[in-house]
C-alpha positions in Angstrom: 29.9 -48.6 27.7 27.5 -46.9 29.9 24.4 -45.5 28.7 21.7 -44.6 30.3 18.3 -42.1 30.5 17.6 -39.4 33.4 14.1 -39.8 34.6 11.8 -38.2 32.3 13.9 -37.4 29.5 14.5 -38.2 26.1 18.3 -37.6 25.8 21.2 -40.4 26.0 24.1 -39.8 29.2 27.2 -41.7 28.9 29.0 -42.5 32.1 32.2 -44.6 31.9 36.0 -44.2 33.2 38.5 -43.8 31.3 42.6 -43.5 32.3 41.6 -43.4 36.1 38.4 -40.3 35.3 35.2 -40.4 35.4 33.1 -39.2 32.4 29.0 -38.3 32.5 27.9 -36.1 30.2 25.0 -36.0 27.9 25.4 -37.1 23.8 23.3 -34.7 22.5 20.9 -37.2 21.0 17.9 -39.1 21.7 18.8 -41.7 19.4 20.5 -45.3 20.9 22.5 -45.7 17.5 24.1 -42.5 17.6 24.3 -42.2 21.3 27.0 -45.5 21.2 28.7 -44.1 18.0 29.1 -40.7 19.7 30.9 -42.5 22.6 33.0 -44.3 20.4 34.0 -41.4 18.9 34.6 -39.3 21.9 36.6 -41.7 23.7 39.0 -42.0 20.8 39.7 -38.1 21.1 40.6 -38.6 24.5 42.9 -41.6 23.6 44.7 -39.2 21.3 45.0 -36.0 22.8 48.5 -35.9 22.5 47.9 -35.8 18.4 46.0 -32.8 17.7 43.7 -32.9 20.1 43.8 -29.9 23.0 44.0 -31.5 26.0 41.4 -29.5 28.1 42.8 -28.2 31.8 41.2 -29.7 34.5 38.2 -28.0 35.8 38.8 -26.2 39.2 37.1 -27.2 42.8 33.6 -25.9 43.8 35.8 -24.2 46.8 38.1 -22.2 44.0 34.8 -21.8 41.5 32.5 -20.5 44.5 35.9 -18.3 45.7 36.2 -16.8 42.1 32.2 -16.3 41.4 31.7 -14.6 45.0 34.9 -11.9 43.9 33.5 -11.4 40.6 30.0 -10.8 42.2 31.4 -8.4 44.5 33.3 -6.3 41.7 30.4 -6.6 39.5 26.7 -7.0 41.6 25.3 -4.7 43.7 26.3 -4.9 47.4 23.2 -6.6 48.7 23.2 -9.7 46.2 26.7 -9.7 46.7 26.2 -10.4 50.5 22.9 -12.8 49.8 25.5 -14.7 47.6 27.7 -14.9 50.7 24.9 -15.7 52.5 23.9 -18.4 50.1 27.2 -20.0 49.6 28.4 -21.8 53.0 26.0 -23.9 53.0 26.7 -25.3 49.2 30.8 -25.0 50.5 29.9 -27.3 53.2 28.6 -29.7 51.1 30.7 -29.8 47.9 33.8 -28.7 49.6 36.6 -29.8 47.3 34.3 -31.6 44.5 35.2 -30.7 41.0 32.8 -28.4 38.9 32.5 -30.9 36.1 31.6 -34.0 38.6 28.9 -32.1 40.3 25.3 -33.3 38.1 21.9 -33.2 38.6 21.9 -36.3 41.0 24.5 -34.4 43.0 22.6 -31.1 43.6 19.5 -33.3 44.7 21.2 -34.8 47.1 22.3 -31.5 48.1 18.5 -30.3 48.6 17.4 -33.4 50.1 20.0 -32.9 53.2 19.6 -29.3 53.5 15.7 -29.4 53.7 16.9 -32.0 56.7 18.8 -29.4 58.4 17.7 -27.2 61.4 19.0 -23.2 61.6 19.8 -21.8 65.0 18.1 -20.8 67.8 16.3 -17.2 67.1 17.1 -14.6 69.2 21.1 -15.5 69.6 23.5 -13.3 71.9 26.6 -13.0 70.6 27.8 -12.0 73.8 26.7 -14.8 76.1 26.4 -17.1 73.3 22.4 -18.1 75.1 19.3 -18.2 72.7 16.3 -16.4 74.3 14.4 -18.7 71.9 15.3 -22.4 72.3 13.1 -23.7 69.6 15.1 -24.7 66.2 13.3 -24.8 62.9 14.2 -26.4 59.7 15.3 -24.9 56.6 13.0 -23.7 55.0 12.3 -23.6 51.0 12.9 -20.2 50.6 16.2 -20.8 52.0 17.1 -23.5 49.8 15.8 -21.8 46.6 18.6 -18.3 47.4 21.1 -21.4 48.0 20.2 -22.7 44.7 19.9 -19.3 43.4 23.3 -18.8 44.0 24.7 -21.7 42.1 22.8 -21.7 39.8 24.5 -17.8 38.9 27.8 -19.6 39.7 27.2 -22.7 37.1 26.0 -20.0 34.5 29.5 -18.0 34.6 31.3 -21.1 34.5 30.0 -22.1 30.8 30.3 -18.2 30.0 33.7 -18.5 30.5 33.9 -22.2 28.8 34.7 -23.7 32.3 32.0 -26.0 31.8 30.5 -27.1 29.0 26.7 -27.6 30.4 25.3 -26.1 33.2 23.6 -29.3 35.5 21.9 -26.7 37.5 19.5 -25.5 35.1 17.8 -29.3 35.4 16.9 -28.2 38.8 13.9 -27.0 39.9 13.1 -24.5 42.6 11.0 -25.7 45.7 7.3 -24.6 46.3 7.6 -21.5 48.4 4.7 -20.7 50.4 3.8 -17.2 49.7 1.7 -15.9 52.1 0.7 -12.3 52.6 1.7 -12.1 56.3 0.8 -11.1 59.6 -1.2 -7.8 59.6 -1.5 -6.6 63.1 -5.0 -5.0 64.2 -4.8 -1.4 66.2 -5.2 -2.8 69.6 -1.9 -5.3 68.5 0.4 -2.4 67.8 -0.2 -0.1 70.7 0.1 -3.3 73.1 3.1 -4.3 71.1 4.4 -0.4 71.2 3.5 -0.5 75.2 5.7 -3.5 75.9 8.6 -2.1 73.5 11.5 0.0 74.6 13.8 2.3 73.0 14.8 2.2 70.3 12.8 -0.3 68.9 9.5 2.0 69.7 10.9 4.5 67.4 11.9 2.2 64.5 8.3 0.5 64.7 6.8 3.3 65.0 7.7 4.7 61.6 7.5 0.9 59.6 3.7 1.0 60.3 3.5 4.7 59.2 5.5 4.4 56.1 5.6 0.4 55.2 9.6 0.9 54.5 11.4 -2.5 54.5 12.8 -3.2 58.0 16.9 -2.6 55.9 15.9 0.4 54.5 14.7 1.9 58.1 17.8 0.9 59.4 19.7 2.7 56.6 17.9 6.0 56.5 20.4 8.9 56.8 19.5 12.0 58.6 20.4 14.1 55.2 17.4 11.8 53.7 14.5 13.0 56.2 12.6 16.5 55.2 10.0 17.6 57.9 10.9 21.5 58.1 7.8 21.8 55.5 4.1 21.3 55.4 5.0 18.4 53.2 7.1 16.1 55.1 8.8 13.0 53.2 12.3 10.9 53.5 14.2 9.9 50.6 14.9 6.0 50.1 18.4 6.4 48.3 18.9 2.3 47.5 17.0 -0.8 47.5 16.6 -4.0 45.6 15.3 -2.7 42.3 15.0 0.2 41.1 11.7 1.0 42.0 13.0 0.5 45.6 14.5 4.3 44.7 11.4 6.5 46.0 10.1 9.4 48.3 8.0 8.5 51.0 5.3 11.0 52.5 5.6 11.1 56.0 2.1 11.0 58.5 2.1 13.5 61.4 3.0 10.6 63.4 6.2 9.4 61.7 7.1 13.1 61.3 7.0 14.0 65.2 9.1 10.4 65.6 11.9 11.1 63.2 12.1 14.9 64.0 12.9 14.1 67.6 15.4 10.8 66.7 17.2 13.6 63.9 18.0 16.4 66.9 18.8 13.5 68.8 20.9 11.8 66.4 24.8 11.6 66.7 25.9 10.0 63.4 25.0 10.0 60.0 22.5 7.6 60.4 18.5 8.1 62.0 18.6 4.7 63.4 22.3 4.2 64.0 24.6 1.5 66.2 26.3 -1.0 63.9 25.6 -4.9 64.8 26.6 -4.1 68.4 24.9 -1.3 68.5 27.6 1.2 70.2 28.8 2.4 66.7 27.3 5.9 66.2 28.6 6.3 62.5 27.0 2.6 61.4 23.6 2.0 60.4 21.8 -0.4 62.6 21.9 -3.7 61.7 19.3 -5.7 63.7 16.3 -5.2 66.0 15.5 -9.4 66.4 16.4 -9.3 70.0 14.1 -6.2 71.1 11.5 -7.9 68.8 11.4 -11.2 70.5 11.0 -9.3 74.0 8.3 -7.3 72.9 6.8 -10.0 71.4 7.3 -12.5 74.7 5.8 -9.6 76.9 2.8 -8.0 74.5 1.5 -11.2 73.9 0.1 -10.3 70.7 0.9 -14.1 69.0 -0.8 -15.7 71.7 -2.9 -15.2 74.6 -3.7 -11.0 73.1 -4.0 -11.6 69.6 -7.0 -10.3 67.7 -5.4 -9.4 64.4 -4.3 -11.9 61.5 -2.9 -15.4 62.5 1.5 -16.5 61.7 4.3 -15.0 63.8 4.8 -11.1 64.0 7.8 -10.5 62.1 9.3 -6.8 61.4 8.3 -7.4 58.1 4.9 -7.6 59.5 4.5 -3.8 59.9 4.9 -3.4 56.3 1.9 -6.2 55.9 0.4 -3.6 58.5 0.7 -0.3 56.5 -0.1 -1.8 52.9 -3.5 -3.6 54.3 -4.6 -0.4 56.6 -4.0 1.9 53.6 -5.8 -0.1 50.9 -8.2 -0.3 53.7 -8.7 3.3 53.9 -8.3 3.9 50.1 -9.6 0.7 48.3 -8.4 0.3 44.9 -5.6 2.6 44.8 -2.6 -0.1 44.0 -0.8 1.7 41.6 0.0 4.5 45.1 0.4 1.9 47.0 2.9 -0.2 44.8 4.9 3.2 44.6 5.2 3.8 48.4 6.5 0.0 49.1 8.8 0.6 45.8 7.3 -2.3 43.5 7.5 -2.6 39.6 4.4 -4.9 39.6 1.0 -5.2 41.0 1.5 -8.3 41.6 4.2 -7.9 44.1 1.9 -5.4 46.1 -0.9 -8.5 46.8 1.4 -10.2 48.5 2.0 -7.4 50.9 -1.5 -6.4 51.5 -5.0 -8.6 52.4 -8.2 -7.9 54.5 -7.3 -8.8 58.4 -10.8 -10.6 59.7 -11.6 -6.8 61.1 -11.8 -5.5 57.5 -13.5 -8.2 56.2 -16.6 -7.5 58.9 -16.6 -4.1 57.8 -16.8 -4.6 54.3 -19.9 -6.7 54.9 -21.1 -4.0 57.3 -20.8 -1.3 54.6 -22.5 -3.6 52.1 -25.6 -4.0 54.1 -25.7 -0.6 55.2 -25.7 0.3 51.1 -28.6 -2.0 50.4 -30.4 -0.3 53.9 -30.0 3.1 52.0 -31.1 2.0 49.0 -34.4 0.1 50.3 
């Protein structure tokens, strides 16, 4: 007989084999006595199954589990956790592959997180054409990445007791990794226009209108021509879909982001403002990526290295969005609840993240202060 504790806990595991299987599973109990008479008693229901006893179906392979959970999610999730669970799920194929459901425990899925925080992603910046990374430099997974993996079957180990596949779900004994949660890259005014300067067309555009209206880089790309209003004094542009509802919103539009998307509209051959597809020759597709352009511009401003005089990290897309929150709270201090509805957040909290001082801001605030207590004197 095989009992034993987990690290930490206070609840007997039994792990023997029996008939050629393999059984680990936790007794329910914290108590050694009934630990060894629950085992006794559960190995003699499996030596008479054929009297009474249901003989339980064998429990399917992570490939056939992840293949059911990813149709269900499709038929049943909204299209963009469908994809993230696609996303999420080859690298969790390539490691369980053909594993059973019932034989994958706690142990298991650390393992799992040990190797993958070990791996390294591709090259940024890949052609698809040539197959040649403009960025040679390989990073390693990060936790963020491990957590949506994690995230994913977790959802999957959840449906499987729903539906009495499982009888415990070993996922929910792991924990997610520490994510570092930093604000972001805010760019100062002399950053965008050298960044804007080195940019062509159309990123220009599309970069343009993120630091004017803080959309998320996906929702730009989406943006339908039917969704932009500028024949008024009130210009705005409808975001249709998003992660949460909130995502659902009007955006006011600067005079700036009006003139841009007024010219791409009479322009426009599709449906879409920014359109292309993942090649970018499709004129009825919504654009998919700008990550090439970006790393261009970003190689030829210089803005991350030898020009930078905003925020330190790496100017990401998402960065513009840091931009606009941080420049507007900058202009109207105080004013989170307009800003957390123009970036589409439920929660005050989520709107922090998005927007802090850059160095610039944090002289003038001292600036203003002394010139306060000049007045005042």
């Amino acid at each position: 007989m095989g009992l034993y504790k987990r690290k930490g806990g206070a609840t007997w595991y039994m792990d023997f084999i029996i008939d050629g299987e393999r059984v680990n599973k936790s007794t329910g109990t914290s108590n050694k006595r009934k630990a060894e008479a629950f085992v006794e008693d559960f190995k003699s229901k499996i030596r008479n199954e054929g009297i009474g006893i249901i003989k339980r179906e064998k429990a399917p392979t992570f490939v056939k589990a992840m293949a059911d959970f990813l149709k269900w999610s499709e038929a049943r999730q909204k299209k963009s956790t469908a994809l993230r669970y696609t996303v999420a799920s080859k690298a969790l194929l390539a490691y369980f592959g053909e594993m059973r459901v019932d034989r994958i425990t706690k142990p298991e899925i650390d393992k799992f997180i040990n190797k993958r925080l070990t791996d390294y992603g591709a090259p940024r910046g890949v052609k698809p054409k040539t197959g040649k990374a403009k960025q040679k430099t390989r990073e390693k997974i990060s936790n963020a990445t491990v957590n949506r993996e994690l995230a994913c079957l977790k959802k999957m180990f959840t449906n499987l007791v729903a539906d009495k596949v499982l009888t415990t779900n070993e996922v929910k004994l792991v924990e997610f990794l520490e994510e570092e949660n930093e604000s972001g890259r805010v760019l100062s005014r002399d950053e965008e226009r050298q960044y804007l300067m080195a940019s062509s067309q159309p990123l220009k555009d599309y970069v343009t209108v993120l630091v004017e209206t803080g959309l998320r880089p996906d929702e730009l790309c989406r943006l339908a021509v039917q969704d932009v209003f500028v024949a008024s004094d009130r210009p705005y542009l409808m975001v249709r879909e998003g992660k949460t509802k909130s995502a659902t919103r009007t955006v006011p539009l600067s005079e700036r982001a009006a003139n841009v998307l007024s010219r791409r509209i009479l322009e426009a051959v599709g449906k879409y403002v920014f359109a292309g597809g993942r090649g970018g020759t499709e004129p009825n597709k919504p654009a998919v990526k700008f990550n090439n352009a970006h790393y261009g511009t970003l190689k030829r401003s210089k803005i991350d290295t030898d020009n930078r005089t905003g925020t330190t990290g790496t100017c990401t897309l998402y960065s513009f969005r840091h931009t606009f929150a941080t420049r507007f709270l900058h202009d109207r201090p105080g004013d989170l609840l307009t800003l957390a509805a123009l970036l589409g957040h439920s929660s005050l909290r989520m709107v922090m993240r998005y927007a802090h001082p850059s160095d610039e801001h944090k002289f003038d605030a001292i600036r203003s202060i002394e010139q306060k207590r000049s007045i005042a004197a």
